[in-house]
C-alpha positions as CSV (number, residue, x, y, z in Angstrom):
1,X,-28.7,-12.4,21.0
2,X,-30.7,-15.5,22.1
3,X,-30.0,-16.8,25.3
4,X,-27.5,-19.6,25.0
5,X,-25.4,-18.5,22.4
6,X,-22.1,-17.4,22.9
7,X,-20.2,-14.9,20.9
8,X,-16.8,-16.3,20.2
9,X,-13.3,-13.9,20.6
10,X,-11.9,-13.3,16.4
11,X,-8.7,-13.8,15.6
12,X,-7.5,-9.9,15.6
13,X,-4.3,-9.5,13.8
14,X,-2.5,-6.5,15.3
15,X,0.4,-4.9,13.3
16,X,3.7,-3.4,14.9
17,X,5.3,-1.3,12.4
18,X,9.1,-0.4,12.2
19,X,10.0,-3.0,15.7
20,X,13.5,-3.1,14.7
21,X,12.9,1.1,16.0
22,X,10.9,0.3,18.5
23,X,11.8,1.0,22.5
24,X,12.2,-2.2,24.5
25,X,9.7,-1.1,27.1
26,X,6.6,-0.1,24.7
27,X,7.3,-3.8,23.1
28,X,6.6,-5.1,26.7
29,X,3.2,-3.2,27.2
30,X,2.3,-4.8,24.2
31,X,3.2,-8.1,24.6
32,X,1.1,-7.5,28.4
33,X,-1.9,-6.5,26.5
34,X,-1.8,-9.2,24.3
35,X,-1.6,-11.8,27.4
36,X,-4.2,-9.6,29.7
37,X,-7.2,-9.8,27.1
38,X,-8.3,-12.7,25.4
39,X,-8.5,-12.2,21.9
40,X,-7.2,-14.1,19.8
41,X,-4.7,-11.6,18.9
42,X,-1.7,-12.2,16.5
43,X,1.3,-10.3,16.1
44,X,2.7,-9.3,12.8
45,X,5.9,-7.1,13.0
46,X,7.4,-5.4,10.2
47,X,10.9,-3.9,10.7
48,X,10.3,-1.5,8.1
49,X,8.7,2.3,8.3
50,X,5.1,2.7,9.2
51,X,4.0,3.1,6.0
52,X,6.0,0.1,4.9
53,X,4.4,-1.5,7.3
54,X,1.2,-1.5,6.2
55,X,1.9,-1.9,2.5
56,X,3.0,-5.5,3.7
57,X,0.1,-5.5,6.3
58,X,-2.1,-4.9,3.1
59,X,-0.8,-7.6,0.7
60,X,-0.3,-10.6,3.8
61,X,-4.6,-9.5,5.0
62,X,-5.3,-8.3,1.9
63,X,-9.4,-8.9,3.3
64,X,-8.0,-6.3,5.9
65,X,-9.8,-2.6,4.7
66,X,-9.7,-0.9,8.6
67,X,-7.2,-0.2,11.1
68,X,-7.6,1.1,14.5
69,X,-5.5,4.1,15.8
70,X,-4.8,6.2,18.3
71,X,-4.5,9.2,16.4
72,X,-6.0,12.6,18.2
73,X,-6.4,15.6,16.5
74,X,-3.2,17.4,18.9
75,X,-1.1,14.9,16.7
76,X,0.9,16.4,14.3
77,X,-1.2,16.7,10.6
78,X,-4.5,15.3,12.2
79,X,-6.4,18.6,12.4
80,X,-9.0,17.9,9.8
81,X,-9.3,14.1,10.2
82,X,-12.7,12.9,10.5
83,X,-13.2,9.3,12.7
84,X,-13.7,7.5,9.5
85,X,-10.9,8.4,7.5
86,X,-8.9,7.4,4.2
87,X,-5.1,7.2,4.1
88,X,-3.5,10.0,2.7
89,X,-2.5,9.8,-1.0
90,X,0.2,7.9,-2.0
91,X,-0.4,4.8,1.5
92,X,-1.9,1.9,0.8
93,X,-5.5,2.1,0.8
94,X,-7.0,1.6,4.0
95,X,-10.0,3.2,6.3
96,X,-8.5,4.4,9.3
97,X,-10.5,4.2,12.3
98,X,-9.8,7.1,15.0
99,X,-12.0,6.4,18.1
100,X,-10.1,8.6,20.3
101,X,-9.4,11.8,18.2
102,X,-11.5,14.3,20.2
103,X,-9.6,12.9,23.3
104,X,-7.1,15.1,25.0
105,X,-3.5,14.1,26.9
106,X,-5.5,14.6,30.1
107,X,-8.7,13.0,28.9
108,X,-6.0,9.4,27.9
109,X,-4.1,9.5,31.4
110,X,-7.8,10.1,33.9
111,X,-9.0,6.9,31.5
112,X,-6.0,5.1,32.5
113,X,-5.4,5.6,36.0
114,X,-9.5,5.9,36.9
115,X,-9.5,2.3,34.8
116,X,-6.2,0.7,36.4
117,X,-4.8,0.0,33.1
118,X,-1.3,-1.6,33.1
119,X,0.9,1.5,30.6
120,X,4.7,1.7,29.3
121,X,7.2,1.8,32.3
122,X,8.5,5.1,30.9
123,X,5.5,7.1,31.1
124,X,6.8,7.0,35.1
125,X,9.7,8.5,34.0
126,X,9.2,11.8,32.3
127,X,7.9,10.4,29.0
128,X,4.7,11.7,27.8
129,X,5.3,10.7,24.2
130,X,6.9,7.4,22.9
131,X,7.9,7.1,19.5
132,X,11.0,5.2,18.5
133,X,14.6,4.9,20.1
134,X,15.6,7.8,17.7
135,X,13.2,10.5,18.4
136,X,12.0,9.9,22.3
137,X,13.3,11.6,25.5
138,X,11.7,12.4,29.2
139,X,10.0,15.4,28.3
140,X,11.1,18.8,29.8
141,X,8.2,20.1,31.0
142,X,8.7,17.0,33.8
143,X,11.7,17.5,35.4
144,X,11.7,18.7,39.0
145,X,14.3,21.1,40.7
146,X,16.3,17.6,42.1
147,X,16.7,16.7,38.5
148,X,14.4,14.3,38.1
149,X,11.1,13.5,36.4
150,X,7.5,13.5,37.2
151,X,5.5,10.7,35.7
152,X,3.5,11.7,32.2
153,X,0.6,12.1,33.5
154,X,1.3,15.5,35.9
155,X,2.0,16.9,32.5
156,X,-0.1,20.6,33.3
157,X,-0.4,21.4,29.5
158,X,-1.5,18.8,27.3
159,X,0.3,20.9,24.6
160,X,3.6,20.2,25.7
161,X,3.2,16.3,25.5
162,X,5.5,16.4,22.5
163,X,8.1,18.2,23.6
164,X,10.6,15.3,25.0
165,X,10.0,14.1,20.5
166,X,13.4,15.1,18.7
């Protein structure tokens, strides 16, 4: 880049999936990370399914062809996925983008705490995996002989991070 010139912050659209599901506290976090950085970053929400989601994501950005996730290969049916990957038959037709798929639960929370970076109030509380208001409890594996949790990240096995999932 030559000096002087400036790179400018894109517009980013970010999607949100199935909101109307969606735990009050992870919406927070999100609207946070949208304030902290400055992108220009745009919500859409969809209050339908995931892949509902981004069948609409698709036809309102159709010029979208990649998204970013936070899939990692301890996720359930993410074994063989490769970094660049296609959606699965049958989802609309998108390159999914998995930066963090050779990551483990332990290698996420020494990111986050060595890095400072602001997480979901319930992570403190026993949650190590947040889904949707149907299918998320403290996990298990937390609770301490008072009957209370331990935050996520003193989870010992990174295997058990989907245990508090229904």
């Amino acid at each position: 880049m030559s000096q002087g010139s400036t790179i400018s912050n894109p517009d980013i659209p970010a999607s949100n999936p199935g909101l109307g599901l969606k735990i009050d506290q992870s919406l927070k976090i999100i609207q946070q990370a949208i304030e902290r950085y400055t992108y220009n970053i745009s919500t859409i929400t969809f209050k339908t399914s995931f892949k509902e989601g981004l069948n609409e994501l698709s036809v309102v950005h159709p010029k979208i062809k990649a998204i970013f996730m936070g899939t990692r290969r301890t996720d359930p049916h993410s074994q063989n996925l490769d970094y660049f990957a296609p959606t699965d038959l049958g989802w609309p037709s998108f390159v999914r983008v998995n930066p963090l798929l050779d990551w483990s639960f332990h290698d996420i929370w020494d990111f986050i705490l060595r890095e400072k970076l602001p997480y979901c109030e319930l992570y403190d509380r026993g949650y190590t995996s947040i889904g949707c208001t149907k299918d998320t409890k403290p996990n298990p594996a937390l609770i301490n002989e008072f009957g209370q949790y331990h935050p996520a990240y003193k989870l010992k096995d990174g295997n058990a991070e989907r245990e508090g999932r229904t």
